[in-house]
N, C-alpha and C positions, 0 to 999 in steps of 0.2 A: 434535420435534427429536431429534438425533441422543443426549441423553443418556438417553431410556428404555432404547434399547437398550444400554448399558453400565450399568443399573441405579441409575443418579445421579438423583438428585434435581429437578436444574439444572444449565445446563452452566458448569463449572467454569470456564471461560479467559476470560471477560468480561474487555475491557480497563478498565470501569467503575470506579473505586476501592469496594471493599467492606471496610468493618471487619472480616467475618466471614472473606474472606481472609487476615486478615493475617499476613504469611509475617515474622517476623523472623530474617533468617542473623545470622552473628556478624557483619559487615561495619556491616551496620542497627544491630544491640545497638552495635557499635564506636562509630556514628556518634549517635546519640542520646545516647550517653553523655558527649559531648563537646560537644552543644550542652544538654545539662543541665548540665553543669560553668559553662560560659560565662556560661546563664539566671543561677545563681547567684551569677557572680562580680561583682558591684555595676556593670554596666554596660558601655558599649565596643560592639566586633563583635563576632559569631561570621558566621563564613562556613562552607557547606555547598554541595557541590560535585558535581556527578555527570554523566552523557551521560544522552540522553536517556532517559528509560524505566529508570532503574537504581533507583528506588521511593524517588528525596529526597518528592515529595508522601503518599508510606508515612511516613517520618521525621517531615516535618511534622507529618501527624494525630497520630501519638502525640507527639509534644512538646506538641502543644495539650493534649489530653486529662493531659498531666501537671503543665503546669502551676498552680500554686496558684490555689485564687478569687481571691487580694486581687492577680490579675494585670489589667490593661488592655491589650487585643490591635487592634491596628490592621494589617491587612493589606494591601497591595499587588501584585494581581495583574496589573495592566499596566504596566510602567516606562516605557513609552515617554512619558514625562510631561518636562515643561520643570518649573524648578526649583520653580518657583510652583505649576502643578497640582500635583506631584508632596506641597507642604507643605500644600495646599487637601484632596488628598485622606486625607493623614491627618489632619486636623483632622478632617474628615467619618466617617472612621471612629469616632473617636474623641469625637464627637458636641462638638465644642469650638465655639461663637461665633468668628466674623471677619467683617470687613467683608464686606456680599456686594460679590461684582464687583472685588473689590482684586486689583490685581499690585505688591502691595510686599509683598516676602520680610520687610521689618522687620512689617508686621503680622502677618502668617503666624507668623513664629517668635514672636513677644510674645505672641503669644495663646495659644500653642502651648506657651511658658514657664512662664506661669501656671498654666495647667490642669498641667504637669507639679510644679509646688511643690507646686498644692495636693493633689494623688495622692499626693505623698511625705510631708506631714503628715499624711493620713488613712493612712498606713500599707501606701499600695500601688504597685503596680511596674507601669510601662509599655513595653511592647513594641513593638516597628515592625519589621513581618515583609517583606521584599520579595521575592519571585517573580521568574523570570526576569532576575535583576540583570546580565547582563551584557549586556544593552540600553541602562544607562544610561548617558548621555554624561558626560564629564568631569565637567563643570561640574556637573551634578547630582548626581554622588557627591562632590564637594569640599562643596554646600549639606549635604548629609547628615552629611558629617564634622564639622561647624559644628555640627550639633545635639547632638554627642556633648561641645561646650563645657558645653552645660546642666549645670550641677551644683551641686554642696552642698561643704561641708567634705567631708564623708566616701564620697560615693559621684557616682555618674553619673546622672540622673534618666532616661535615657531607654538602653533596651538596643534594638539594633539588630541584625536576623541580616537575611544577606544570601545567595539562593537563589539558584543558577546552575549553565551548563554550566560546563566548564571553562574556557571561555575568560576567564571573570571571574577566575583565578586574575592569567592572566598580564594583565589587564588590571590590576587591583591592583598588578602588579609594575613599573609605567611611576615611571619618578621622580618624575613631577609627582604620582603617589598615595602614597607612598611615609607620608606623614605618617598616613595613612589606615590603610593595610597596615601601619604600626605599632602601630592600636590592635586590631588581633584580636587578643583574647583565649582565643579557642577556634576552629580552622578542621579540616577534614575533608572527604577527596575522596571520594566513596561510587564504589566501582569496582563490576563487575559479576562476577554470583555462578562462581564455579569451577565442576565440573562436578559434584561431590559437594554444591555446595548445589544447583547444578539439579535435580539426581533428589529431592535433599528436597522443595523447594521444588511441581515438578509432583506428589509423592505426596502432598504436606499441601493442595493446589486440590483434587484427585481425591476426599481423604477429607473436606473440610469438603462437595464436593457428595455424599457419600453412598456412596463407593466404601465397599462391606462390604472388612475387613482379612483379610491375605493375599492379596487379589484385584490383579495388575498387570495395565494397563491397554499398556503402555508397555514394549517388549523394552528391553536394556539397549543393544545397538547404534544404538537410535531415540533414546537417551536422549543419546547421544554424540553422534550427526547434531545432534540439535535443539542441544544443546549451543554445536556448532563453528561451527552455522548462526545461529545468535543471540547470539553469543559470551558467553551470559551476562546478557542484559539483560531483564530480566522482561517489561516491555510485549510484547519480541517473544518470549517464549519463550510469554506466553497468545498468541499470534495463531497461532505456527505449530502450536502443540497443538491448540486450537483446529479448525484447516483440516485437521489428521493425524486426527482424531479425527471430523471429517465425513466423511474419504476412507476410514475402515475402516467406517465405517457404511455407507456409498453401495457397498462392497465385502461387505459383510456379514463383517467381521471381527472378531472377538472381542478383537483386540490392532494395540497400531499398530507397525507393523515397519519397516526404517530405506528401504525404498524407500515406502514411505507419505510418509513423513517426504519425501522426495528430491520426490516428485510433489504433495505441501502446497507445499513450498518454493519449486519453479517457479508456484505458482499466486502464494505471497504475497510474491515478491521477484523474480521474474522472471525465474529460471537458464534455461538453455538447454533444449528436451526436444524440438525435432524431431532426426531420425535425424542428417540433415547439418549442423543447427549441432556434435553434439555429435565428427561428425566431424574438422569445420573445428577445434574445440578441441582435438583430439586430435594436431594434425598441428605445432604448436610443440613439446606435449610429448615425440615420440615424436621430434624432430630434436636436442631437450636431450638425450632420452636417449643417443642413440648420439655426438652429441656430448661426454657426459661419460664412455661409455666407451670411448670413441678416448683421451680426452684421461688417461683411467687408465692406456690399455695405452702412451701415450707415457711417460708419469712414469717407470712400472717401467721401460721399458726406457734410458731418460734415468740413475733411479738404480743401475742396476745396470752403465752401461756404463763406458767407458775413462778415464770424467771423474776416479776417483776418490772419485765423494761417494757419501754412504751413506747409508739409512733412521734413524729414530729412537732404532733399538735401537744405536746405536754412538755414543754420548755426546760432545757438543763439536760436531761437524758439522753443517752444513747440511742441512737436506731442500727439494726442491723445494715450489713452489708457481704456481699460476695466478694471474695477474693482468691486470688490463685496462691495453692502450696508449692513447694517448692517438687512436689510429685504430680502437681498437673490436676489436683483434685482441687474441689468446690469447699471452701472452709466460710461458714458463718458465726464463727466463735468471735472472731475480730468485730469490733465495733465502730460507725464512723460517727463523730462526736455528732449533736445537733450544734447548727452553725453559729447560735443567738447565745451562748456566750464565749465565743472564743475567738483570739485573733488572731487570720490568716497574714497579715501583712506583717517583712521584716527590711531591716536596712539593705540594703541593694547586696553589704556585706556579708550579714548573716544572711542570708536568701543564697548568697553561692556558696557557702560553708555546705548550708542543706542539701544545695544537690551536691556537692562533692558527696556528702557522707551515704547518699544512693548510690553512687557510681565503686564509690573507694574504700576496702578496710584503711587504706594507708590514711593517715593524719591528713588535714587539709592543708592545702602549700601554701605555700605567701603569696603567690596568683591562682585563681581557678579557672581564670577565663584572661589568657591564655593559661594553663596549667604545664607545669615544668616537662619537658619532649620524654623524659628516663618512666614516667608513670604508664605511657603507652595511649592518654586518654586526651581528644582534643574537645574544643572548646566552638561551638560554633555561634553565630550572631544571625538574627533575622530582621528582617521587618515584614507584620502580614496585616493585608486587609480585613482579613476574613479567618474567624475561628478556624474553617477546616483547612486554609494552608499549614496549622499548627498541630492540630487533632491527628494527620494524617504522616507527621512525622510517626509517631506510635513511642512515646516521651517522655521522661518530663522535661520539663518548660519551664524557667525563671521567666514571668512576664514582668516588664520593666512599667514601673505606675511613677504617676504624679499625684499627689494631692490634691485638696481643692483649694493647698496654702503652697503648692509650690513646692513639694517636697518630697524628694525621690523615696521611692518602696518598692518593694517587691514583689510578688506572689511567686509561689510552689504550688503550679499543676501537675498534678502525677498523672492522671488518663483524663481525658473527656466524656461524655456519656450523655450525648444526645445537646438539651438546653442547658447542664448541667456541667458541673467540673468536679473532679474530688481534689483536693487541696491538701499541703501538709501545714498543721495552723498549730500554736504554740499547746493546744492539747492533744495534739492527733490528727488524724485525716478527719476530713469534713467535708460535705460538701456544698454547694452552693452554684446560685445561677450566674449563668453567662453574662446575666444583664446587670448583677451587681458589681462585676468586675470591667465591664467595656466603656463603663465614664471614666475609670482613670488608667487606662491602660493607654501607654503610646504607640501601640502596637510593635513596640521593639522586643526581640528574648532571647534569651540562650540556652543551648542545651550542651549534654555532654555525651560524645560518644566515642566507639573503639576503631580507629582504622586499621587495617591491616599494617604489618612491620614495613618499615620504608617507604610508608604512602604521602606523599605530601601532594598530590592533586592527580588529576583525573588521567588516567592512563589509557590508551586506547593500540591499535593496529599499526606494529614495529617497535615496540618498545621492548624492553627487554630486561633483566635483573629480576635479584630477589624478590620484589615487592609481585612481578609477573606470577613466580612461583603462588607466593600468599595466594593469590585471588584465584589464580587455575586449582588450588587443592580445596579451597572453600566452596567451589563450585562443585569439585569433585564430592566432598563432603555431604553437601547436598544433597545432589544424584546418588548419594550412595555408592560410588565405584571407586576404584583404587586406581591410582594415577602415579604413573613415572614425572621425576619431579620436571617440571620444562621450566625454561629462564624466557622463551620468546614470546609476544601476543601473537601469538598466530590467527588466520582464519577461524579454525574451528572453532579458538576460544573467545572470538569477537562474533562467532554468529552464535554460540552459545549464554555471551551476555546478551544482543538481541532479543534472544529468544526470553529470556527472562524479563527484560524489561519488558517488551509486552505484556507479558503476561501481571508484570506488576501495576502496568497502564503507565510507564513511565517514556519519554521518547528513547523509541529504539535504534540511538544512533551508533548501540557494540564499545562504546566510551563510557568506563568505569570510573564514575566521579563519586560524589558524596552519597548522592538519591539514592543510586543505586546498592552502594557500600551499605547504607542505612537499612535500606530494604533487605537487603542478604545477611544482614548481623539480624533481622529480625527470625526470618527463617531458621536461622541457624543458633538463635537465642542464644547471642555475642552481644555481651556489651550489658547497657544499662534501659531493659526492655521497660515497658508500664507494668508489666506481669514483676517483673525483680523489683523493679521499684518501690510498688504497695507492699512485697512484703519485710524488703529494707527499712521503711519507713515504720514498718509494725515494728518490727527490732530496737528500731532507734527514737522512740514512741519516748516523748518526752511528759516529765509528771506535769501536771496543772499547775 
């Protein structure tokens, strides 16, 4: 194999889980530290959270490995269980007597009881680990919270952590869990590594297989490819190192360079590399370009003419701005205020009125977040590191601020636009920099969007009912072909969400959640896009 000739030992990018790997960024140390907080706090949830391949089964191992002998560990690595399996097999783990053959949860949990008293008299603490938790259906995360009754005077007998992508956050956040979502006691989203732990991260693989120091295997520009190509997720950043590090071998290369990286990439994600696809790709961009600077040399010559208005450097004034009509056309008539006298911040209140009144002719309800189930329109919650987890919704955004006195506010982002955001601010849209709004921002937001009828969380392969229907005909929609109605997720129509999600860059696991729903109301321009939004907000364009 291709690691003698780079001097390694072994090759380093095995997607295999290895102890001797193990890579902890701060993200990892963040996140462990938080479900060891939880271990100790006498019982309840902890939830741990992450997309695929961002190394929660990393965090696992070492939580096991920390904690105490006088621990008892029962683990769950298929959820797909009805409430009874689901209490049969941690009995089983947990090596506990029950009836065989029984389907009454009353013996399940009585048996289940006792073994847990008598673990808290001998002094020791039981665990129940679940894997993949956002598979499990209602009804079976309701039995689960039931078990968290088990208790003493003084503590919870039974601690319970709960593994998942993210969709199990906002699955937790449905009212009917809410009782549930009350008892986390420690929770944490594991996001994927920045670019300065990538380059750690691939130098510390390199050196545990054997790479002698000072030796780079990896130019810095291959470092930034893999990077922006993997956006940070470990699974894929071993897989495309991995295929860069076959292709400088197969090259007889000493180092792997960022078109190594470009030609890995089309092997292990499928980008474009004959001549004329990469033509055919080239032939939108190069029509945006000159289309954006047509539409520059119109601005200048728009601010500069007989209208009277003027650029930003003459305070109080309007500057022009592009916006979309509701026919798809370029309209510069609309104006975005200059930023220096107007104010974008409003009570966390008025801030959800505003985006209600983008999303809704109907009046604003007496919640907006959650918003009444009869409007059609839900309500989601985030937290993000980094502008483009939020940019890349394609939104608007209530961003949730603090003061420099302590005092909740608002913002209404309508689109992003590079350093820049456009705002809806008590005289119009405006815009302003990213950098005046991230001192007080807590990085929490919401937004509003449309789910399809009967969607209350993510649907995938066997499911079946009307909401199956909704999403096979919006897909149809799309394609443009006419479909007999189907109530099943069949095959076709899980290798045809697949196929989308790739193509959106989203994981392609044929599992219809949020992301994806989001992304396909954008296509399909459902719901309450950036493009509806700007010109909602021009409608609703209040006086000074």
């Amino acid at each position: 194999m291709y690691h003698q000739h780079f001097g390694l030992n072994e090759a380093p990018f095995s997607i295999a889980v290895n102890p001797r790997y193990l890579f902890m960024s701060q993200r990892h140390r963040d996140a462990l530290a938080h479900l060891l907080y939880g271990v100790s706090g006498g019982g309840g949830f902890i939830l741990l959270t992450g997309e695929v391949g961002t190394g929660k089964t990393t965090i696992n191992r070492c939580l096991l490995e920390q904690l105490p002998d006088t621990t008892d560990l029962a683990i769950i690595l298929n959820p797909a269980l009805s409430a009874v399996e689901l209490l049969a097999s941690a009995c089983d783990e947990l090596s506990i007597d029950y009836p065989a053959g029984t389907q009454s949860l009353k013996a399940l949990t009585d048996a289940l009881h006792r073994y847990l008293l008598e673990n808290y008299e001998r002094g020791r603490r039981t665990v129940l680990m679940i894997d993949e938790a956002q598979h499990l259906d209602f009804n079976v995360l309701e039995q689960i919270r039931l078990l968290t009754n088990l208790e003493t005077n003084d503590e919870k007998l039974l601690q319970i952590i709960l593994i998942g992508q993210p969709e199990l956050t906002e699955k937790l956040s449905r009212p009917e869990l809410r009782q549930l979502n009350q008892r986390i006691t420690a929770r944490y989203n594991l996001q994927p590594l920045n670019f300065d732990e990538t380059a750690a991260y691939i130098k510390h693989r390199l050196e545990v297989a054997g790479l002698k120091g000072g030796v780079s295997l990896f130019e810095t520009s291959a470092v930034r490819r893999i990077h922006s190509l993997t956006r940070g997720i470990p699974r894929l950043i071993n897989v495309l190192c991995d295929r860069s590090l076959l292709g400088a071998y197969g090259q007889k290369k000493s180092r792997v360079t960022r078109l190594l990286v470009r030609d890995a990439a089309t092997e292990v994600f499928g980008e474009m590399t004959d001549k004329a696809s990469w033509q055919r790709a080239l032939v939108p961009v190069v029509l945006g370009a000159v289309l954006v600077l047509g539409l520059a040399v119109a601005w200048l010559l728009w601010a500069s003419g007989p209208s009277g208005l003027v650029d930003k450097t003459s305070p109080n004034k309007p500057v022009s701005a592009t916006t979309a009509t509701d026919a798809g056309e370029v309209n510069t008539s609309e104006p975005i205020i200059d930023q220096s006298p107007v104010t974008w911040t409003f009570s966390p209140d008025a801030g959800r009125e505003r985006l209600w009144l983008l999303a809704s002719d109907v009046p604003s309800p007496g919640s907006v977040c959650p918003p009444p189930p009869m409007t059609g329109i839900r309500c989601s919650e985030g937290v993000a590191a980094v502008w483009n987890d939020i940019a890349s919704l394609n939104r608007p955004v209530l961003l949730e601020m603090v003061t420099p006195q302590r005092f909740a506010e608002s913002v209404l982002v309508l689109r992003f636009e590079g350093v820049e955001a456009i705002l809806w601010s008590d005289q119009g849209l405006v815009s302003a920099p990213l950098s005046d709004l991230a001192p007080t921002w807590t990085g929490r937001y919401q937004y509003l969007w449309q789910p399809p009828r009967g969607w209350v969380g993510p649907i995938g392969l066997g499911e079946s009912g009307p909401v199956v229907a909704e999403v096979a005909q919006m897909f149809a929609t799309l394609d443009g072909v006419s479909l007999t109605t189907i109530s099943q997720f069949g095959d076709a129509l899980a290798t045809r969400v697949r196929l989308f999600q790739a193509a959106e860059g989203l994981v392609a696991d044929g599992v219809v959640g949020e992301q994806t729903l989001l992304r396909l109301n954008d296509r399909l321009n459902v719901g309450l896009t950036t493009t509806r939004a700007l010109q909602r907000a021009q409608r609703w364009q209040e006086s000074p």
